[in-house]
Structure formats: structure tokens, C-alpha cells
Residue frames as qw, qx, qy, qz and C-alpha x, y, z in Angstrom:
[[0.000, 0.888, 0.460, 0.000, 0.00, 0.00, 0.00],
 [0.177, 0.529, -0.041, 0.829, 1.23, 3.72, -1.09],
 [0.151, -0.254, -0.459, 0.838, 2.19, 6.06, 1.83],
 [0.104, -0.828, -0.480, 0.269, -0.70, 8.47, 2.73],
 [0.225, 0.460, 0.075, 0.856, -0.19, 12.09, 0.53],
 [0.075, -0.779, -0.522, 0.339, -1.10, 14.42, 3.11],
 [0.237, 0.769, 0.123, 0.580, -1.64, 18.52, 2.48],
 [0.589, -0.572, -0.530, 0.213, -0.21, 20.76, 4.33],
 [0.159, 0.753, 0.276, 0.575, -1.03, 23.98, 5.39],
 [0.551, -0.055, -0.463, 0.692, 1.06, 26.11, 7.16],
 [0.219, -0.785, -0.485, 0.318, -1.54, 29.01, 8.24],
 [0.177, -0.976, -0.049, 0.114, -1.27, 32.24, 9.62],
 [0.863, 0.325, -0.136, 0.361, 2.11, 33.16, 7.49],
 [0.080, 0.775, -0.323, 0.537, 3.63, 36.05, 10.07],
 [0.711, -0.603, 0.231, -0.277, 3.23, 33.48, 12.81],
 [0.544, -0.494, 0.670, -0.106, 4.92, 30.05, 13.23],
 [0.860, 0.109, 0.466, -0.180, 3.51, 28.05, 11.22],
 [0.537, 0.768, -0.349, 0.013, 5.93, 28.38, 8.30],
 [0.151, 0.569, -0.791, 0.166, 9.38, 27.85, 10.01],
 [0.779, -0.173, 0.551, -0.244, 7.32, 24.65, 11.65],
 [0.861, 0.464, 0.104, -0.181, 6.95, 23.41, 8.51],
 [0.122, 0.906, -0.405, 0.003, 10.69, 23.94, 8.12],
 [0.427, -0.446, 0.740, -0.267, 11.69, 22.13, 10.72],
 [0.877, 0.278, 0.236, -0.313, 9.20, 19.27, 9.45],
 [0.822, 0.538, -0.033, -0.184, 11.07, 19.30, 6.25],
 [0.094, 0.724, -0.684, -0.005, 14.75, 18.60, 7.59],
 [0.463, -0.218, 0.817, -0.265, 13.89, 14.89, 8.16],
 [0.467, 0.030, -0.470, -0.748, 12.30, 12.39, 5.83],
 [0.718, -0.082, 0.427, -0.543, 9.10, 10.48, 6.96],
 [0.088, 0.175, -0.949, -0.248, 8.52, 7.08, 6.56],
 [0.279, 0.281, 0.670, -0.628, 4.27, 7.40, 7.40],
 [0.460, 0.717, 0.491, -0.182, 3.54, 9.31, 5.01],
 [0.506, -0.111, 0.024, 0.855, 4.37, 11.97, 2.64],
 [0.011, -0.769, -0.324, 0.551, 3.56, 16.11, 2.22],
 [0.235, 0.550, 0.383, 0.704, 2.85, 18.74, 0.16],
 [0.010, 0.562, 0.279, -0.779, 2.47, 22.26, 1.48],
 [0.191, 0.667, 0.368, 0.619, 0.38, 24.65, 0.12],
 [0.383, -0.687, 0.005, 0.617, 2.13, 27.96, 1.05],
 [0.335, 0.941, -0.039, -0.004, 3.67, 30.84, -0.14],
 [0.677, 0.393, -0.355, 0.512, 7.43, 29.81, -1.90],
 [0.303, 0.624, -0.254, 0.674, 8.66, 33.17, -0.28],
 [0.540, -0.623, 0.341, -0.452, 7.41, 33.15, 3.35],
 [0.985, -0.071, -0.028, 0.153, 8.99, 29.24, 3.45],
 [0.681, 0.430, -0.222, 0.549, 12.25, 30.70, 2.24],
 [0.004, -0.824, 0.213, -0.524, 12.24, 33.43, 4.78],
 [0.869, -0.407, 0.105, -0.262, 11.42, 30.87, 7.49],
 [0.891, -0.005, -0.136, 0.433, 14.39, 28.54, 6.43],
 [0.353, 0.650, -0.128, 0.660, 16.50, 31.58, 6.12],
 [0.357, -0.666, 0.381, -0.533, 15.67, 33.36, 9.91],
 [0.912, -0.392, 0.106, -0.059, 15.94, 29.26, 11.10],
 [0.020, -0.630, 0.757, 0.169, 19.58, 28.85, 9.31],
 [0.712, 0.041, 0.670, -0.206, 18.12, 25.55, 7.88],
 [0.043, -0.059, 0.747, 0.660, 18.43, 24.30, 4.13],
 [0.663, 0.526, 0.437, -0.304, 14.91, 24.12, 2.06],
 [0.058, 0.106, -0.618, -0.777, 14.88, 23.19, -1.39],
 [0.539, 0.407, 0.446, -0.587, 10.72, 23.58, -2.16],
 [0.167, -0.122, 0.807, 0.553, 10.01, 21.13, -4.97],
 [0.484, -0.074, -0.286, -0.824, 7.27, 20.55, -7.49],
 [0.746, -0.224, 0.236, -0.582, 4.31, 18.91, -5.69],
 [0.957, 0.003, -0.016, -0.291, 4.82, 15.31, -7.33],
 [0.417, 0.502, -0.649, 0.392, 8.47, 15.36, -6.72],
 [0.732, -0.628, -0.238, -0.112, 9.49, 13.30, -3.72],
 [0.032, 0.941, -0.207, 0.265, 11.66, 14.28, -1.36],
 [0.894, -0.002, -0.306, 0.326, 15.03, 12.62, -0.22],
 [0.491, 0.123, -0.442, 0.741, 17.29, 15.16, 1.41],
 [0.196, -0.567, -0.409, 0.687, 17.15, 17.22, 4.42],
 [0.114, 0.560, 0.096, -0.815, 15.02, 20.52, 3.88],
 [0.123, -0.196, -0.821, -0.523, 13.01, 18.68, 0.26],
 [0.282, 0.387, 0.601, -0.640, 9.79, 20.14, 0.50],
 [0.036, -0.384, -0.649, -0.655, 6.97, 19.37, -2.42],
 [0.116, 0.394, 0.345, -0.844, 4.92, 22.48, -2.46],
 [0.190, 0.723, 0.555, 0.366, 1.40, 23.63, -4.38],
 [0.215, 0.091, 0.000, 0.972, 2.56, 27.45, -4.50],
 [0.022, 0.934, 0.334, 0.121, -0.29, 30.06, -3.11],
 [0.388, 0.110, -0.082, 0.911, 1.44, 33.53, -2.95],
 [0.171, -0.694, -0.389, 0.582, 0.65, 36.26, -0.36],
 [0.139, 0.921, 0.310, 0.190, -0.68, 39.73, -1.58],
 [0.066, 0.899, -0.390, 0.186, 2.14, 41.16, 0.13],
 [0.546, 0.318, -0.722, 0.281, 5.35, 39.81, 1.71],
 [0.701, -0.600, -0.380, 0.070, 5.08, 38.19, 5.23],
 [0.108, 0.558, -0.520, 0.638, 6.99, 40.09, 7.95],
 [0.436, -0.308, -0.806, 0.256, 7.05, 37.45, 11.16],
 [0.182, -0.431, -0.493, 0.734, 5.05, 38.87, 14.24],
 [0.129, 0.314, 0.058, -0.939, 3.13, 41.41, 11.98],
 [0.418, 0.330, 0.839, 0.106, 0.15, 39.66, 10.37],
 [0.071, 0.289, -0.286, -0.911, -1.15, 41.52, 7.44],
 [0.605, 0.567, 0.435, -0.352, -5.04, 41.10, 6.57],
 [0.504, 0.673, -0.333, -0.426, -4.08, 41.58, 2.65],
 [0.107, 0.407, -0.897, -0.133, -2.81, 38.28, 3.19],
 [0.480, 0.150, 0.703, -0.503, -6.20, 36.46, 4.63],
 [0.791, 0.414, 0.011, -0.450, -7.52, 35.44, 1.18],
 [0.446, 0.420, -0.791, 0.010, -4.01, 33.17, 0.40],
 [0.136, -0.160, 0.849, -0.485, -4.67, 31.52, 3.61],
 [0.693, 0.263, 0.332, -0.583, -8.20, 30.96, 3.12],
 [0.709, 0.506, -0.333, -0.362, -7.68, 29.79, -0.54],
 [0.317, 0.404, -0.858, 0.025, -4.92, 27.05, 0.74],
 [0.319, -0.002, 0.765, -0.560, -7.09, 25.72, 3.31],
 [0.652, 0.479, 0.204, -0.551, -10.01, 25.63, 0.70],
 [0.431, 0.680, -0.553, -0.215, -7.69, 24.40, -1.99],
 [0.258, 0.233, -0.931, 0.108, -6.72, 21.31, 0.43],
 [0.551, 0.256, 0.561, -0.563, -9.89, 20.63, 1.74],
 [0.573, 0.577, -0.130, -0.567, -10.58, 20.08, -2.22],
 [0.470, 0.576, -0.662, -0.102, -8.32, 17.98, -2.96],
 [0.039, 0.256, -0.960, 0.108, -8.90, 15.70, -0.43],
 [0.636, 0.328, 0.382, -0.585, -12.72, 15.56, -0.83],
 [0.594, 0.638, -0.340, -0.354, -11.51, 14.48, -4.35],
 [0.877, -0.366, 0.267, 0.158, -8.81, 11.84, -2.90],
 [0.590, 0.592, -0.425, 0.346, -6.08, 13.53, -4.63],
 [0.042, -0.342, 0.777, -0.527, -4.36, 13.42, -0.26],
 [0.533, -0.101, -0.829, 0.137, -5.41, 11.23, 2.01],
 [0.452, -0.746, -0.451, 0.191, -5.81, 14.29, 4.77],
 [0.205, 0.705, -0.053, 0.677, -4.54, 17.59, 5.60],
 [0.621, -0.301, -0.472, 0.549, -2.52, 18.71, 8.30],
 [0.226, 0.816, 0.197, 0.495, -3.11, 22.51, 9.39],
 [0.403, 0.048, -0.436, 0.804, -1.17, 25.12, 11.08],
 [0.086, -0.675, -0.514, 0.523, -2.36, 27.99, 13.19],
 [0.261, 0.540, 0.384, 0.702, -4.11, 30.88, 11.93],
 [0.046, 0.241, 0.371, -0.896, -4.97, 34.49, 13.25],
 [0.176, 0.549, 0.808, 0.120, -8.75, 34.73, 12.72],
 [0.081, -0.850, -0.130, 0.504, -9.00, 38.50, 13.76],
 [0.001, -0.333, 0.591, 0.734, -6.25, 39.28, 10.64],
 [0.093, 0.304, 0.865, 0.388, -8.52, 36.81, 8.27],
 [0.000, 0.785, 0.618, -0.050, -11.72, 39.25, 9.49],
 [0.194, -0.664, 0.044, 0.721, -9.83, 42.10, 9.29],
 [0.245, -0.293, 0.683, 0.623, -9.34, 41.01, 5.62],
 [0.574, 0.172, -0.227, -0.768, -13.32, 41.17, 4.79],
 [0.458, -0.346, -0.031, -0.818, -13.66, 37.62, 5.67],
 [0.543, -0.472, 0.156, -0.677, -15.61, 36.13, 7.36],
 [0.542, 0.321, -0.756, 0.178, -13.94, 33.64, 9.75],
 [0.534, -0.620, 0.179, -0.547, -14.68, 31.95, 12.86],
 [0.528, -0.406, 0.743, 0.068, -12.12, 28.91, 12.97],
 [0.255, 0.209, -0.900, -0.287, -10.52, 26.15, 10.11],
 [0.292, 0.219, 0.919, -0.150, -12.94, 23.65, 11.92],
 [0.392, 0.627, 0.314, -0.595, -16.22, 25.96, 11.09],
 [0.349, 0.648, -0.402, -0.545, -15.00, 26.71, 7.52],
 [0.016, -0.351, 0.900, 0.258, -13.70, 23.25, 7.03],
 [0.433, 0.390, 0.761, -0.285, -17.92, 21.60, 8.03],
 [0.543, 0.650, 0.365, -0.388, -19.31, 24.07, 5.55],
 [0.312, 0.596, -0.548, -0.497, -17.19, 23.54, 2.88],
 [0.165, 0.046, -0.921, -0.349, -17.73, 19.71, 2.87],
 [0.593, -0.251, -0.275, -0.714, -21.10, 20.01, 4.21],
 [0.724, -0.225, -0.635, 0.149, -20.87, 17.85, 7.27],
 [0.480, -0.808, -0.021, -0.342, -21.72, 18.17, 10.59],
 [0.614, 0.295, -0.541, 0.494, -18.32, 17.87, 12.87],
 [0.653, -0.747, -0.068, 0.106, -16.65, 17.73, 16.52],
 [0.274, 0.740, -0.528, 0.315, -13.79, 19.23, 17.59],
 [0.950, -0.265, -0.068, 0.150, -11.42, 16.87, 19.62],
 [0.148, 0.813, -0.545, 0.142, -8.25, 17.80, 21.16],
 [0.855, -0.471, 0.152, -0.157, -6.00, 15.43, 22.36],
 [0.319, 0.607, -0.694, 0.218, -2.43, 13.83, 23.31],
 [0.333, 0.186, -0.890, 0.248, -0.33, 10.91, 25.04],
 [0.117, -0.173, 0.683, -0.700, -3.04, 11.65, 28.19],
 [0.408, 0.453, 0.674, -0.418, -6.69, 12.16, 26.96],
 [0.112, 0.297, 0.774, 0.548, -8.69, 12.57, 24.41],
 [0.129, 0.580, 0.574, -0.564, -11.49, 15.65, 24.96],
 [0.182, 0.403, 0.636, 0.633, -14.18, 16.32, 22.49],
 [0.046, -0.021, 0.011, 0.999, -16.41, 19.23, 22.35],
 [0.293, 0.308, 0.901, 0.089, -19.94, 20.16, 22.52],
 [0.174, 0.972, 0.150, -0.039, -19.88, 23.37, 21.71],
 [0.785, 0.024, 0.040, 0.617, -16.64, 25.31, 20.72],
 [0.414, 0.210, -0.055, 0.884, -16.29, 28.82, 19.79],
 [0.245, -0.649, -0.629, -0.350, -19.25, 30.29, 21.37],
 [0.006, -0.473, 0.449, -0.758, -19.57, 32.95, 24.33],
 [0.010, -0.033, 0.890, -0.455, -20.25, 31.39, 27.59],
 [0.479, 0.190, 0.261, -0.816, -23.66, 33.54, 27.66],
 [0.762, 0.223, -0.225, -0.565, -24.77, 31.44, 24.60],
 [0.340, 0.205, -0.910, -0.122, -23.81, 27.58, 25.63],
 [0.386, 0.187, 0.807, -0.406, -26.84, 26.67, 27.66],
 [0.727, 0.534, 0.051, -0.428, -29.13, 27.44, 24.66],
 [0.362, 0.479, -0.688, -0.407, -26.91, 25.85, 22.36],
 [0.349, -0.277, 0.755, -0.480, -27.46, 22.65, 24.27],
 [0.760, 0.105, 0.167, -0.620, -30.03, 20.65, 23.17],
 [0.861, 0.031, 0.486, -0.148, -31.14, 16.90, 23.12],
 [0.745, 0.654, 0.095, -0.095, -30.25, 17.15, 19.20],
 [0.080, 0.872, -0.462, 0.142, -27.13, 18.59, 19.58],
 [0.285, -0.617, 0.714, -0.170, -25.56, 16.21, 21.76],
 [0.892, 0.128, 0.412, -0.136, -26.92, 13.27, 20.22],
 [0.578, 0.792, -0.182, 0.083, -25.11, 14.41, 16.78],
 [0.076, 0.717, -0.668, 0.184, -21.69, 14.92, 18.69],
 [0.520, -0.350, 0.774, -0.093, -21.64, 11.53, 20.54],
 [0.916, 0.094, 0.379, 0.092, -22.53, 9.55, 17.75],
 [0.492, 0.813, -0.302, 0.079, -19.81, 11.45, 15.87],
 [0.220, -0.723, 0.612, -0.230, -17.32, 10.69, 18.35],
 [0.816, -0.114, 0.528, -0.206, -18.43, 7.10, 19.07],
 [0.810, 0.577, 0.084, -0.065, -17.79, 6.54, 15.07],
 [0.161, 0.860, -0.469, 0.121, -14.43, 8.43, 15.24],
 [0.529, -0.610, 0.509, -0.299, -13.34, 6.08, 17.92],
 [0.890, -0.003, 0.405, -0.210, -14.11, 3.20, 16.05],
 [0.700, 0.709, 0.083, -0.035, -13.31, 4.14, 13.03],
 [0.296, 0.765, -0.349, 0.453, -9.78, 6.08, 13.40],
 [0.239, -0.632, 0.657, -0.334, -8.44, 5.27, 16.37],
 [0.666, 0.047, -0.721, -0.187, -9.81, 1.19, 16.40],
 [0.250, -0.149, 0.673, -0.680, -11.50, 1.24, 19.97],
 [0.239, -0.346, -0.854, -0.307, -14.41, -1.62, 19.45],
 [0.382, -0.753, -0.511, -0.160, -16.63, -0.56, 22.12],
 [0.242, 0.333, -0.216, 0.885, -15.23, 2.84, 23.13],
 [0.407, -0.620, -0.575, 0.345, -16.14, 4.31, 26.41],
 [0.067, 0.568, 0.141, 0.808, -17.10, 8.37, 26.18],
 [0.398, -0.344, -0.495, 0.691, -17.13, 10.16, 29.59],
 [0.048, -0.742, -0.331, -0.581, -20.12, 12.95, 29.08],
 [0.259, -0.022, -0.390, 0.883, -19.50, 16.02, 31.82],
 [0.045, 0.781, 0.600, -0.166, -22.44, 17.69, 33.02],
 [0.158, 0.732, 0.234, 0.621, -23.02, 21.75, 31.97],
 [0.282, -0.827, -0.061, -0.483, -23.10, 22.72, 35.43],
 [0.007, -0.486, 0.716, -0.501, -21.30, 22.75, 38.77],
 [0.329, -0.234, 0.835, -0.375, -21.49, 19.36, 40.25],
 [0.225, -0.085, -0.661, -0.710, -22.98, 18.68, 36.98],
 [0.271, -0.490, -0.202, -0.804, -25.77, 20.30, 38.52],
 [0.174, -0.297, 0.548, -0.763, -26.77, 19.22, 41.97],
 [0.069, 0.354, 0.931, -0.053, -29.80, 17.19, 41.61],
 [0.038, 0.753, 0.526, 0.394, -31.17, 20.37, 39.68],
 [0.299, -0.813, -0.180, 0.465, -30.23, 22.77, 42.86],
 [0.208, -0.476, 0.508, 0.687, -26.93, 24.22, 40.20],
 [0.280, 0.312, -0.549, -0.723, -29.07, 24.16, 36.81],
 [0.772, 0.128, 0.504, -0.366, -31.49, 21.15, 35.08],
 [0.474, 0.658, -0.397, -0.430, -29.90, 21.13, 32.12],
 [0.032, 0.233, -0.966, 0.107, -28.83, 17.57, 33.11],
 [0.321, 0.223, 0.918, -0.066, -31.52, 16.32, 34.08],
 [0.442, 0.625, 0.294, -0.572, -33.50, 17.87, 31.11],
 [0.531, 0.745, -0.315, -0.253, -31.47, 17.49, 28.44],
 [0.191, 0.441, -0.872, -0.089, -28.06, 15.35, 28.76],
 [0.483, -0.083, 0.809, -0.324, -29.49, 12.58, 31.21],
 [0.739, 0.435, 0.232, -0.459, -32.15, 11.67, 28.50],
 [0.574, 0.677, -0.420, -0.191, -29.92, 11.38, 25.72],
 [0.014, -0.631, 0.763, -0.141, -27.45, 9.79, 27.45],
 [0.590, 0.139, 0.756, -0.247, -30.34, 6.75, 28.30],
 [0.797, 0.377, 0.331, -0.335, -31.37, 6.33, 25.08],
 [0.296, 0.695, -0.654, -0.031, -27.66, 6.04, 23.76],
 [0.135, -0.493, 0.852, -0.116, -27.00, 3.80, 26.00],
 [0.651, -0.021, 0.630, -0.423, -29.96, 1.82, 25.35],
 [0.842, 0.502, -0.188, -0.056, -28.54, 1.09, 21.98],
 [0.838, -0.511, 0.002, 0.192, -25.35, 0.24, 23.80],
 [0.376, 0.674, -0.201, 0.604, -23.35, 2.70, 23.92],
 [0.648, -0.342, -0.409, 0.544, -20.81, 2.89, 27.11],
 [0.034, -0.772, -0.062, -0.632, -21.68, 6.75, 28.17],
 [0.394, -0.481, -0.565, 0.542, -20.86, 7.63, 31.85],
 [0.094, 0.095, 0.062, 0.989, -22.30, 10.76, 33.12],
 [0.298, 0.746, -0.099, 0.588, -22.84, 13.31, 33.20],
 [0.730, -0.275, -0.421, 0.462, -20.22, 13.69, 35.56],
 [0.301, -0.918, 0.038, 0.255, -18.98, 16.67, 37.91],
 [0.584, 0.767, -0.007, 0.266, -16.03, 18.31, 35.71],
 [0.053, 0.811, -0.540, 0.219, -13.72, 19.19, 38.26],
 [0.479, -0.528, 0.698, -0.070, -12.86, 15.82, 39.30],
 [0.896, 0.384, 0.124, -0.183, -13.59, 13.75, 35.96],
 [0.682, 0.649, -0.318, 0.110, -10.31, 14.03, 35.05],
 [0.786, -0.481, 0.251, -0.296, -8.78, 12.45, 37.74],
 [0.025, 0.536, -0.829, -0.159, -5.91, 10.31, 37.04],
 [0.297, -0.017, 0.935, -0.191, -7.37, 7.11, 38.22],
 [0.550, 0.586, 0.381, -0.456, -11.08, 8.25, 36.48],
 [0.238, 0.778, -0.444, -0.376, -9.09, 9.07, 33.54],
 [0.127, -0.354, 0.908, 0.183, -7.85, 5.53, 32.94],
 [0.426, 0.315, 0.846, -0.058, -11.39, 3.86, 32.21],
 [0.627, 0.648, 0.331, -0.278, -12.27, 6.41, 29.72],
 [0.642, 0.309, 0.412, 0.569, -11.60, 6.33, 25.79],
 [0.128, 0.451, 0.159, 0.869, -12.38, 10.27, 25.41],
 [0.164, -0.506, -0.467, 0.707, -14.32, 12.98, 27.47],
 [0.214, 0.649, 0.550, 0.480, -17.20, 14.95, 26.25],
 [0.182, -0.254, -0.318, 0.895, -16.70, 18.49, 27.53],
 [0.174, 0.742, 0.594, -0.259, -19.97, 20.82, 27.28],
 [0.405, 0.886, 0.214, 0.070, -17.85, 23.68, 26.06],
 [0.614, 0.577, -0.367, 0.395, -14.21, 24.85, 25.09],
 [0.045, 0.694, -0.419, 0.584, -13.22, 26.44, 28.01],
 [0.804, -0.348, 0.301, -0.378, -14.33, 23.23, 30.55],
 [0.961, -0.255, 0.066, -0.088, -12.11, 21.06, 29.21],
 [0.726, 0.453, -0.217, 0.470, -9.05, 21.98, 27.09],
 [0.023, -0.908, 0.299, -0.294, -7.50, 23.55, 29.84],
 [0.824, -0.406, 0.392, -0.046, -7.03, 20.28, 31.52],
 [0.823, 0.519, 0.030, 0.231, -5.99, 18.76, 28.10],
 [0.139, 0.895, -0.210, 0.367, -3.36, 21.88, 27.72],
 [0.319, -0.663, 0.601, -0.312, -1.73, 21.69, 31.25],
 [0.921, -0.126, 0.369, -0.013, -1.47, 17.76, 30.73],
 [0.640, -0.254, 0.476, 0.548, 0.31, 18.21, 27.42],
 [0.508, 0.736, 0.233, -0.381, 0.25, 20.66, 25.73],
 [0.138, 0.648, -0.626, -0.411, 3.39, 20.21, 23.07],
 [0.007, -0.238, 0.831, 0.503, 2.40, 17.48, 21.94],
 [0.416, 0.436, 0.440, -0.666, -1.63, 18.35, 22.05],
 [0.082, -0.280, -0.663, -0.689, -3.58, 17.95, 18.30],
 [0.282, 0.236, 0.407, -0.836, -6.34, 18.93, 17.23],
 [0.196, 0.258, 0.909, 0.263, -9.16, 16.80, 15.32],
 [0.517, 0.300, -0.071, -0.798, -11.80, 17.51, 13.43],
 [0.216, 0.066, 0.974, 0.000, -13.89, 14.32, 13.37],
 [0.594, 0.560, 0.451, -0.361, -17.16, 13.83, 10.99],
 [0.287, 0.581, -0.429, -0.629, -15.14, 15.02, 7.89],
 [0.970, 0.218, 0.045, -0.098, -15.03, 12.33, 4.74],
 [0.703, 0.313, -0.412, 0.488, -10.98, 13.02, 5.93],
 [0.454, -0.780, -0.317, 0.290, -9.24, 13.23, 8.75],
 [0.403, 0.632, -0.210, 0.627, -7.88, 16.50, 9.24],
 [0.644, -0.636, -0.329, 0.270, -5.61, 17.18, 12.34],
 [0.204, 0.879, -0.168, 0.397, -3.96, 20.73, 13.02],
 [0.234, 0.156, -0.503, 0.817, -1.57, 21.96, 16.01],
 [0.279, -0.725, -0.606, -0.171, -2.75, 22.96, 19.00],
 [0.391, -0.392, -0.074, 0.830, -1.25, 26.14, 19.82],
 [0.279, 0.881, 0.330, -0.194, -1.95, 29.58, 18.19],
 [0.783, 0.501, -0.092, 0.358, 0.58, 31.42, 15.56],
 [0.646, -0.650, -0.077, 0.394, 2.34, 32.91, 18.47],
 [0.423, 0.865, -0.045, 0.266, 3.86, 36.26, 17.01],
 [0.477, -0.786, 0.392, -0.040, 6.21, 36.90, 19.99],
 [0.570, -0.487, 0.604, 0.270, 8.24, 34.00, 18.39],
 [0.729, 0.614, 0.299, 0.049, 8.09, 34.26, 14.86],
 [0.696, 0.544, -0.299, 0.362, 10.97, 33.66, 12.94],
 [0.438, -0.735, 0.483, -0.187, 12.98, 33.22, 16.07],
 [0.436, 0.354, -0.827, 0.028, 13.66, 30.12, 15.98],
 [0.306, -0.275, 0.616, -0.672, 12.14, 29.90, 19.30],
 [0.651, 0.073, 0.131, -0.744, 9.13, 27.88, 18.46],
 [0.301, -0.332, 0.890, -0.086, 8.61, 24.34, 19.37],
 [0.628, 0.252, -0.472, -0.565, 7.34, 21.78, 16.52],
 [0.097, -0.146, 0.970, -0.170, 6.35, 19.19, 18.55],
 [0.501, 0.419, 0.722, -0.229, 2.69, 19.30, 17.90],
 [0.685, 0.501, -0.357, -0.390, 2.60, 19.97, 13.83],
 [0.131, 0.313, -0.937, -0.080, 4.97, 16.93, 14.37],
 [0.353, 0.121, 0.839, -0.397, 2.55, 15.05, 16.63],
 [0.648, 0.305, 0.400, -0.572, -0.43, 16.06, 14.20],
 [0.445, 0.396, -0.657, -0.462, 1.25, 14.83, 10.96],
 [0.132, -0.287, 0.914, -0.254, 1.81, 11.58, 13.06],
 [0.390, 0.368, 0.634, -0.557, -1.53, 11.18, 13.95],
 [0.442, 0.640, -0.108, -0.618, -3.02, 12.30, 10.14],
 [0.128, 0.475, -0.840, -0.229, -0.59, 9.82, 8.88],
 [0.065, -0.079, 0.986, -0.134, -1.98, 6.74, 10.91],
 [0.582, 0.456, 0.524, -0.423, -5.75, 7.54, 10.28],
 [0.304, 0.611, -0.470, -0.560, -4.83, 8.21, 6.98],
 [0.104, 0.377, -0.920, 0.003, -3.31, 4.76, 6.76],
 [0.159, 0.327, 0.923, -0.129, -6.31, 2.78, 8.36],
 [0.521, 0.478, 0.318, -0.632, -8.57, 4.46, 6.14],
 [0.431, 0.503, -0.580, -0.474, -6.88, 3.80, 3.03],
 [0.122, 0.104, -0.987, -0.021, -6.45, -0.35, 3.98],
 [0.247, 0.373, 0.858, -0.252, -10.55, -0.46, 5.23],
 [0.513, 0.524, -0.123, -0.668, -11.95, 2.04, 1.94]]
């Protein structure tokens, strides 16, 4: 079986995600192999401020030496300057992301690996942007979960970018039915867990009290959560969030459903966060980014640690890989 082509898009080009890709390209993989789609000239600068060789080849060339990198060429509106993101640049970035999302809806790649992006520059640029996950559902037209996770856990999402004020309404029987059998599928599917065990968190403190701290449990998850299981699905919950993750609690589950961003990835984060990904599970590929942001403060330092574009290729690679041998 032929390695896994993956795409890959280094992002937000004044941040990091360029000289990651750098780094990436001083080694050669034996998983899979890559294609960026970038801009030539912000790669070169990146090798250049890293003191690293690149030689950036055509796309169906493969690469053998240190710093070989087959690229699909988008070019920025202006030049990148690290640390200074430039909105005139937020339609290349869009267009590569949109460009590999295409191509693997097509099965020219196998999946697509993505760096960080600044979303504020990309709206600054006219438009309209509210994360790679969002952009990535409605371009293939599929409903998705976000999932972060590394060496510890595994925590999916049931809501994600959203302001606190609006995640009880978002809530609803429908909702969470959609994400857990997304997850439950993922689990099986990509990661080969036969009967995968999903740890659902309640919405409220002490995931709610017996109703004293909210009802949204027993109104809304608790239901769902019985009539999942009564197709047998392994669902604990909905548990009290500040002690689900527990070391010891932590060992019996396959993943953790968090109610909303900011309830679980911190735990995720402060467990590991260098070598953290970030899934995007429902697609008809998988696509796994970094989980970090394009951190301007260390652009084109050198400073800036490529352990989780490494981790997500990894990861991209091996679903890649057990999709291609069960399609």
C-alpha cells in the first residue's frame, strides 16, 4: 500500500507556522508523505531566519534530502513580515485551506494537516472567519466535533467557539446526540476502539446538583445519554467536571465529552500541551492541526517548538493509513 499524501497547510504566514513546517522538512518520513500549500517566499524566509536548508520542490516530486519540501505554491498579496500579520494576506490563507480541503474531498491526499491561523487578521481582511474547523464543516457540508488530544486524553467538544452567555441554549437533546454519535464513530473508526467508552461532563457545577446548580442535566443530557445507552453505547455521566479528570477516572475512559471549550481543554493543555492535536472528526478526511496559536512573539525566532505539527502529521498519517487499507 502507497504512503498516505497528506496537504499541508502552514496558516497564519507572520506566525509560526511556516518555520514549523521547516523544521518538518529537515527529516524524511517514513508514514507518510507532504505537500504544502504555502507561499514559496514566506517558506524561504522561514528557512533563512531558522539557518536551515529548504529546497521547495514541485508537488509530485518526492523528497530525499534534508530541507526537500513538495509544495502547491499560493502567494501572499504582500510579503510576510514574522510577528506582523497583514489582513491583505487572509484570502491566500483561506484559498490554501479551501484548496486542500478540495483535494482531499476528491482523494487527490489522504488528509490535511493545518497550522495555526490568526482569525482577527482573516476578518480584518473582509472575511468572514470563525475557525478552520467551522470553515472546514461548511465547505464539505458535514456536521463535525472538535477533539483535542495527546499521550493523556482525548477531549471532544460540545460546543466550541461560542460565548459562555450562549452555551446553555446551544445545548439541546439534538445537539448532543449528533456529537456523541460522531465521536463514538471516530473512535471506532480512526483510532480502532471496538466498544469505546465516552465520559459525558455535566453543563453545570457538580454537573448540577440534583437540579439545585441548573437542570440542564436532568432535562437534556441525562435523557440522551439513556437512550444512547440503550442502543449500547458505554456513556458515563454526566459527571462533575472538576474531578472527571482524575488520574485514576481518567484511565477507564476512551475520550471525554466536555460541554464547552473552556471546561475542558484547559485540563488537556496543562497535561500536554506540546504534543496536544487537534481533530476535526465527521469530515469524509481526517484532518488534524496543532494545537497552539501562531504565536507572534516568536516568529521567525527560531524559538518555536514543533512538537505538535509533528505530533499532528503523526496522527493524520496513521488515520490516513487505516482508512486507506478499510476504503
Amino acid at each position: 500500500m502507497p504512503l498516505p499524501r497528506l496537504a499541508l497547510v502552514p496558516g497564519e504566514p507572520a506566525g509560526v507556522g511556516p518555520e514549523l513546517c521547516v523544521r518538518l522538512a529537515q527529516r524524511p518520513r517514513g508514514d507518510c508523505t507532504l505537500v504544502a500549500f504555502a507561499d514559496p517566499a514566506t517558506l524561504q524566509a522561514a528557512a533563512a531566519a531558522l539557518g536551515l536548508p529548504l529546497n521547495l520542490l514541485h508537488e509530485t516530486a518526492p523528497a530525499r534530502l534534508p530541507g526537500d519540501l513538495p509544495l502547491r505554491p499560493f502567494a501572499n498579496a504582500q510579503a510576510a513580515v514574522f510577528g506582523r500579520p497583514d489582513p491583505g494576506n487572509a484570502a491566500a490563507v483561506v484559498a490554501a485551506l479551501l484548496a486542500a480541503a478540495g483535494d482531499c474531498l476528491r482523494g487527490d491526499f489522504a488528509g490535511m494537516v493545518t497550522g495555526p491561523v490568526q482569525k482577527s487578521t482573516i476578518n480584518e481582511g473582509g472575511i468572514a472567519y470563525t475557525g478552520t474547523t467551522e470553515l472546514l464543516a461548511g465547505h464539505a457540508g458535514r456536521e463535525v466535533v472538535m477533539m483535542l488530544a495527546n499521550d493523556v486524553a482525548r477531549v471532544a467538544l460540545a460546543t466550541t467557539h461560542l460565548p459562555l452567555r450562549a452555551v446553555a441554549d446551544a445545548i439541546d437533546a439534538a445537539l448532543l446526540e449528533r456529537v456523541l454519535r460522531i465521536v463514538h464513530a471516530a473512535l471506532r473508526a480512526d483510532f480502532g476502539i471496538a466498544d469505546p467508552v465516552v465520559a459525558v461532563l455535566g453543563l453545570n457545577p457538580h454537573a448540577g446538583e440534583g437540579g439545585h446548580l441548573g437542570r440542564e442535566e436532568i432535562d437534556t443530557i441525562v435523557p440522551v445519554l439513556e437512550r444512547l445507552r440503550a442502543e449500547g453505547m458505554r456513556l458515563p455521566g454526566p459527571l462533575p467536571a472538576d474531578t472527571a479528570f482524575l488520574p485514576q477516572k481518567l484511565a477507564g475512559f476512551d475520550a471525554v465529552l466536555a460541554m464547552y471549550h473552556d471546561q475542558g481543554l484547559p485540563v488537556l493543555k496543562y497535561s500536554g500541551f506540546e504534543r496536544a492535536v487537534n481533530l476535526t472528526l465527521g469530515l469524509p478526511y481526517p484532518r488534524v492541526a496543532v494545537d497552539h496559536g501562531t504565536a507572534l512573539d516568536l516568529a521567525g525566532r527560531g524559538l518555536a517548538d514543533p512538537s505538535s505539527l509533528e505530533a499532528a502529521v503523526t496522527t493524520c498519517a496513521r488515520i490516513a493509513a487505516s482508512r486507506m487499507r478499510t476504503a
